[in-house]
N, C-alpha and C positions, 0 to 999 in steps of 0.2 A: 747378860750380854750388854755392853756399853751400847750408847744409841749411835744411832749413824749423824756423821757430820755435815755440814750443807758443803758443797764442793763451788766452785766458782762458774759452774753450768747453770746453778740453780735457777730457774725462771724467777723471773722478778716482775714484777705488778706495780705500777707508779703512775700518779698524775701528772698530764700534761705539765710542761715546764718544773719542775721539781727533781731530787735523787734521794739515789734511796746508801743507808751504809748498813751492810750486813758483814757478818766474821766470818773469817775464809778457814782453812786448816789450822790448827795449833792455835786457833785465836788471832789471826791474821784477819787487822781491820779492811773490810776492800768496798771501796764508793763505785757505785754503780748507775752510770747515767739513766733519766729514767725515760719510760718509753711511753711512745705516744699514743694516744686509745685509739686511733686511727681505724679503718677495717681493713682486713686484711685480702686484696683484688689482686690481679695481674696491673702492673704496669707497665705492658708492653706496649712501644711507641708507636703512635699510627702510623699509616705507609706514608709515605712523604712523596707518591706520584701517583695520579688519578689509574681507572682501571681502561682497559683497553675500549671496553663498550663505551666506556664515555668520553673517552676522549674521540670515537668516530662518532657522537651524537653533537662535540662540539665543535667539531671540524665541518658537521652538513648542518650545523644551524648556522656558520659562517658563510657558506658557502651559497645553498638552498633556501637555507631555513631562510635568509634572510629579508629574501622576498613573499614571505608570509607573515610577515609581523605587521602589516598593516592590511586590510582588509578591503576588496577591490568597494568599486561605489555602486557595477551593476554584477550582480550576482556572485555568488562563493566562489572560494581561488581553493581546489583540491591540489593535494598531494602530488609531487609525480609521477610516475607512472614506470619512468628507470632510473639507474642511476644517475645518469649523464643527461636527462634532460631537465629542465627548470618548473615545469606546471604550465607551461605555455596550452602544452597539447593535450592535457587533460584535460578538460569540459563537464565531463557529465559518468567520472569513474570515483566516489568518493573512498574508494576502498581500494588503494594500490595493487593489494595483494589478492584480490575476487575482482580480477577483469572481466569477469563475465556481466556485474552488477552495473547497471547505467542509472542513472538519477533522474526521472522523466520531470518532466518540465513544468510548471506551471502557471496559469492565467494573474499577472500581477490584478493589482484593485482598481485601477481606469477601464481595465478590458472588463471586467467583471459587470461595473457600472455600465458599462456601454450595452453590456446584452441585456440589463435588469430593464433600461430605456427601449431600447428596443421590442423589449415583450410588455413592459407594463404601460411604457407610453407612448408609443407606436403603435403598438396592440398587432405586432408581428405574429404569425403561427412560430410555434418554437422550432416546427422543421427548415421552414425556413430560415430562421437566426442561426440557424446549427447549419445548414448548407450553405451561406454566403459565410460566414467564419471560419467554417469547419473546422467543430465543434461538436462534439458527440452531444446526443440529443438529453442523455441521461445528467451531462455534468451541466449542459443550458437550464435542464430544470430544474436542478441544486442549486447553481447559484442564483436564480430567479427566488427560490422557498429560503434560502439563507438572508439573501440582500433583504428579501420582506422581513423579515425576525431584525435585521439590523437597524431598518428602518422606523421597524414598531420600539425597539428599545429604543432609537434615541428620540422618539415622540417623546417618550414616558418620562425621559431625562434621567434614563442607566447610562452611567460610563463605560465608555469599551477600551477592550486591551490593545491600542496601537500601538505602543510601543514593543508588547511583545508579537504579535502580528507584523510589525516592522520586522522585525528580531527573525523570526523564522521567514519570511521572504529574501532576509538577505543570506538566509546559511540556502538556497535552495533557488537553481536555473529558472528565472521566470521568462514569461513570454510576453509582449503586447500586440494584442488587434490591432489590423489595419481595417481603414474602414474601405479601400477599393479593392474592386473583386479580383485583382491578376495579384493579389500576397498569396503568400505561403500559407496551405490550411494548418492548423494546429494539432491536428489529431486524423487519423482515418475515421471515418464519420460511416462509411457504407461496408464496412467487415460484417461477414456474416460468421454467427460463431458455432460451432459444433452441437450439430444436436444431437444426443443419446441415439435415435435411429439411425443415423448415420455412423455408428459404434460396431457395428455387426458386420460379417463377415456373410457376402449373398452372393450365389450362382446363377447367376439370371438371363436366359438363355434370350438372344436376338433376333429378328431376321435382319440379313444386309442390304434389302433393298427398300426400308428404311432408315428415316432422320432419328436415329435415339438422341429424343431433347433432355432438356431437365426436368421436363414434366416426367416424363418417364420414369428418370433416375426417382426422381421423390417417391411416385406410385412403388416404384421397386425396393423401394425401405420401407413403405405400410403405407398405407389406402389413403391416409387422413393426412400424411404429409405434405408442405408445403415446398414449392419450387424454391430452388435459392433464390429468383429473381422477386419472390414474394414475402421468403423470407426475412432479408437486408432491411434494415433502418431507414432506407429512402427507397422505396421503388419508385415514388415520382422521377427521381432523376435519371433514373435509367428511361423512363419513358419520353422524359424531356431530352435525354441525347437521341434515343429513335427517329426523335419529332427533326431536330434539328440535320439530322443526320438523310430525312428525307427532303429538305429542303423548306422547311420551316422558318423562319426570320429569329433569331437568338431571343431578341425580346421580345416576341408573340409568344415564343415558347418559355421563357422566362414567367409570362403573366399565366400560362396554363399550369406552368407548375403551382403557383402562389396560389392559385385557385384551387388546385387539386390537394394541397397540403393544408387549406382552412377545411375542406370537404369532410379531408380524413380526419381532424383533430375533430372536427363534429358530430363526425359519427363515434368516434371514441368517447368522446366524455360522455356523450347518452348512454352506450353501452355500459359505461360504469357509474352512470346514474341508475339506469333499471338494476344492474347486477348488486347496487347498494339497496335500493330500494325492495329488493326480492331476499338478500339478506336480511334485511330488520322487517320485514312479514315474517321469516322462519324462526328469530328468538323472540323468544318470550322472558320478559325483563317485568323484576320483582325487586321492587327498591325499599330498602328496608332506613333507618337512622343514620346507620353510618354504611351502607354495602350498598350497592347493585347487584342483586345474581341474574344472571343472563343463562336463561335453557332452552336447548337444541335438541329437536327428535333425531337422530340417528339410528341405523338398521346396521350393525357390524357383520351382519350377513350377504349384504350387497355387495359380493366380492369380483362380477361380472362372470363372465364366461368359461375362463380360465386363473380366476384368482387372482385374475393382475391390475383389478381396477386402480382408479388411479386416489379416490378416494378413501380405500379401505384404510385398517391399522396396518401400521407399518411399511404402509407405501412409499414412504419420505427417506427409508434407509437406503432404501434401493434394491431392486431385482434385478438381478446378471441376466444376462443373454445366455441361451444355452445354443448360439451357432459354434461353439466350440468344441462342444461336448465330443463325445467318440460313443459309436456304439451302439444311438440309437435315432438317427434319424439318418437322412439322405439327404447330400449337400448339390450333388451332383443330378440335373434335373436331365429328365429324358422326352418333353417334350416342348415345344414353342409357344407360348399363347396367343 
């Protein structure tokens, strides 16, 4: 069988710039331009007009956007809020689309300073810093235990992060103290917050020809409960509006409170000097080269009356209420006390 002849289809292989000459039928010379090593891709041309989405991103950075390219001097410029309005009337939504989320406020570093003065060198009660500011009493004595740690660092001569501490005060709604008493407080200072006894669900039979107070109410969620008026973070103030409200002079009753809130901080810190001091009689601490072991007598059988002490295991997960239950108790009382 003669061999087969190369046709003028035949694949040809050649280097860059060069050709190649192979015989076609019958001995027919035929030059064959040669081809390039190139790889072999789509060369399909790009779009030659932007995509819809971005061309509406560049029409509201025109528009919008434009007024967020430079960044306000007192606090962060959020997002708007709709289409049609500019960020005027946003304030405190950083998330256009969770209007539910508001951005709470916080104490710039003059205000800060001003209550560290106040309490360290003034030697103010912190309730009262926290009632003429108002100011929750919890965040008066963070920034009291912060400012002292800022201050001992820079005794020591540590550098501190101002500029990112700048940095994040200006992405975030700050506040400044005023120092006369008719400003705006900064916070609700006297919320009384939900306590677990108050969680349950109680039938609690009255007579009407009494006053049902809040002492009442508290008794009628458990024995040991505290009145809301006892409860709250300031019960001086409410005693100081009584005072005033029976004719009292503002500033006589202003000096009974200041008196009554050094009272109470005084009996507070003894109480948790003794309650420190009655804890470290109960461990007994074994210091070894490189440890401390510190050990506690405990009774895990001490679980009270009904197994709901407060110190047992597993008290800290939580025990539901069974005034819901069905079935086996009795909601519905049939006598008066």
């Amino acid at each position: 069988m003669p061999p087969l002849l190369p046709t003028t289809t035949s694949l040809v292989r050649a280097s860059t710039g060069a050709a190649s000459r192979i015989t076609g039928p019958l001995g027919t010379p035929v030059v064959v331009a040669a081809a390039t090593s190139t790889a072999s891709f789509s060369t399909t041309a790009s779009r030659s007009k932007i995509s819809k989405p971005r061309q509406e991103f560049r029409a509201w950075e025109k528009r919008i956007g434009r007024n967020l390219r430079r960044p306000q001097e007192q606090g962060p410029r959020y997002l708007p809020l709709g289409p049609s309005s500019r960020g005027e009337d946003n304030v405190d939504r950083p998330f256009p689309i969770n209007g539910h989320f508001k951005s709470a406020r916080v104490l710039d570093d003059s205000s800060r300073e001003l209550i560290w003065e106040k309490v360290m060198r003034e030697g103010e009660p912190i309730k009262a810093v926290s009632a003429e500011f108002g100011v929750d009493i919890r965040r008066v004595a963070a920034i009291v235990r912060l400012k002292e740690v800022e201050k001992a660092w820079i005794a020591k001569g540590k550098k501190l992060a101002k500029p990112y501490a700048k940095a994040v005060l200006s992405m975030l709604p700050t506040w400044r103290l005023a120092s006369n008493s008719n400003a705006e407080p900064f916070e609700p200072i006297n919320e009384l917050h939900v306590h677990p006894y108050t969680m349950q669900q109680i039938f609690w039979p009255t007579s009407e020809s009494r006053h049902f107070t809040r002492e009442d109410a508290a008794k009628a969620f458990h024995p040991t409960l505290l009145s809301a008026d006892k409860r709250v973070p300031h019960p001086e103030l409410i005693q100081m509006e009584r005072e005033i409200q029976q004719g009292r002079p503002p500033y006589d009753a202003s000096e009974r409170f200041r008196q009554a809130v050094m009272e109470s901080e005084r009996k507070a810190a003894e109480r948790q000097m003794a309650q420190a001091a009655l804890e470290e009689k109960l461990v007994t601490r074994v210091k070894t080269d490189r440890f401390e072991f510190r050990f506690k007598q405990y009774n895990s059988e001490n679980v009270g009356l009904r197994g709901r002490a407060r110190h047992v295991v597993g008290w800290r997960y939580g025990n539901p209420f069974d005034d819901r239950a069905k079935g086996h108790q009795i909601k519905i009382p049939t006598s008066v006390p």
